[in-house]
N, C-alpha and C positions, 0 to 999 in steps of 0.2 A: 499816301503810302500806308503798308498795311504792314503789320507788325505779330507777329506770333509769337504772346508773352507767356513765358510758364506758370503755373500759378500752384499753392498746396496740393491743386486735388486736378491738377490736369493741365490744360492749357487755353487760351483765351485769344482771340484775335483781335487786335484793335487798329483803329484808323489813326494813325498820328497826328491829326488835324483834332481829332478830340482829347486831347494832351494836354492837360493845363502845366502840369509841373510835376519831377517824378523826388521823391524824399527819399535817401537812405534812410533806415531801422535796421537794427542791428548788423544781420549778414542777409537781410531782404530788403526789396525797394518798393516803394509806396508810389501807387502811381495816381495821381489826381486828374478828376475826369471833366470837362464841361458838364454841370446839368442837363443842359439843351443836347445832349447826342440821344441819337437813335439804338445808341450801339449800348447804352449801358443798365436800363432796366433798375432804377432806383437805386442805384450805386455810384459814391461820391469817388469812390475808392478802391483799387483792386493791390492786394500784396505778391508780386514778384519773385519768385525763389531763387533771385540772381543777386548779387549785387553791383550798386549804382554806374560803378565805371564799367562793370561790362554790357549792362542796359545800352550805356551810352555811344556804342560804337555802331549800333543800329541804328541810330536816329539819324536824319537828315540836317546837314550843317548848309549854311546858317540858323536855319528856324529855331533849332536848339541848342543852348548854351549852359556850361558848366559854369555858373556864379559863385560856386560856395561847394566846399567840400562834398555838403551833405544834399546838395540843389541842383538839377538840373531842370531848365526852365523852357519855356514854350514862347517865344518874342511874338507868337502870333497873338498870347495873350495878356504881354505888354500892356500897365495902364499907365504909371509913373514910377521914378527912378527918385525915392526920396535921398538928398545929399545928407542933411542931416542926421540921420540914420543910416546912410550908407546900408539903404536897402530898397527894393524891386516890390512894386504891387501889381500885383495879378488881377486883374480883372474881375476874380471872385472874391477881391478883397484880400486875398491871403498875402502876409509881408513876409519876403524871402531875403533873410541878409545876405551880403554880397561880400566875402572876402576881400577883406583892405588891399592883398596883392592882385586882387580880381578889378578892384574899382574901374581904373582907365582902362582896361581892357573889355568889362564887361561895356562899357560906353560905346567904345569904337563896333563892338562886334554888334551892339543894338542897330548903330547907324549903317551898319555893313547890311542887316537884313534889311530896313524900309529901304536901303536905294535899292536892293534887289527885289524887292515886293513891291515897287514904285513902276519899276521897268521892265513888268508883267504887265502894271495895269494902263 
């Protein structure tokens, strides 16, 4: 799914499947990119002149998930859900805390996308 995200100096089109995880900053959102896309030309990162929950009504549910106030995350790029810390590793490493009221739900909603990413494949 393709996405047309506004940006300081214009606007940018992105594939949602290259979405690792999008971060609120202040009243813009920080959107974090797979290195391996085609689509981003040495760019880890692109700034959004929207902010985060209204980012979030454009994405596709389940793939993306609100963990944390400041977090919206990409379960495609899901590596581990540390308990101890009560927080989510991303693939590129990045540790995303997970709201204490989020916990069991961010859980269920993980297991909600692999059965449906399961019964695709």
């Amino acid at each position: 799914m393709k996405l047309l995200i506004l940006i300081p100096n214009g606007a940018r089109s992105l594939n949602t499947e290259d979405i690792i995880y999008c971060k609120a900053k202040n009243k813009n959102t920080e959107i974090y990119l797979n290195s391996l896309s085609k689509n981003i030309k040495d760019k880890k990162y692109f700034v959004a002149t929207k902010l985060l929950k209204d980012i979030e009504e454009d994405f596709p549910k389940p793939e993306f998930y609100r963990c944390h106030k400041s977090y919206f995350i990409n379960f495609k790029y899901f590596f581990e859900f540390e308990v101890c810390t009560n927080s989510i590793i991303m693939t590129d490493g990045t540790k995303i805390n997970v709201s204490k009221t989020k916990r069991i739900e961010s859980k269920k909603q993980l297991f909600e996308y692999y059965e449906k990413w399961n019964s695709k494949n």
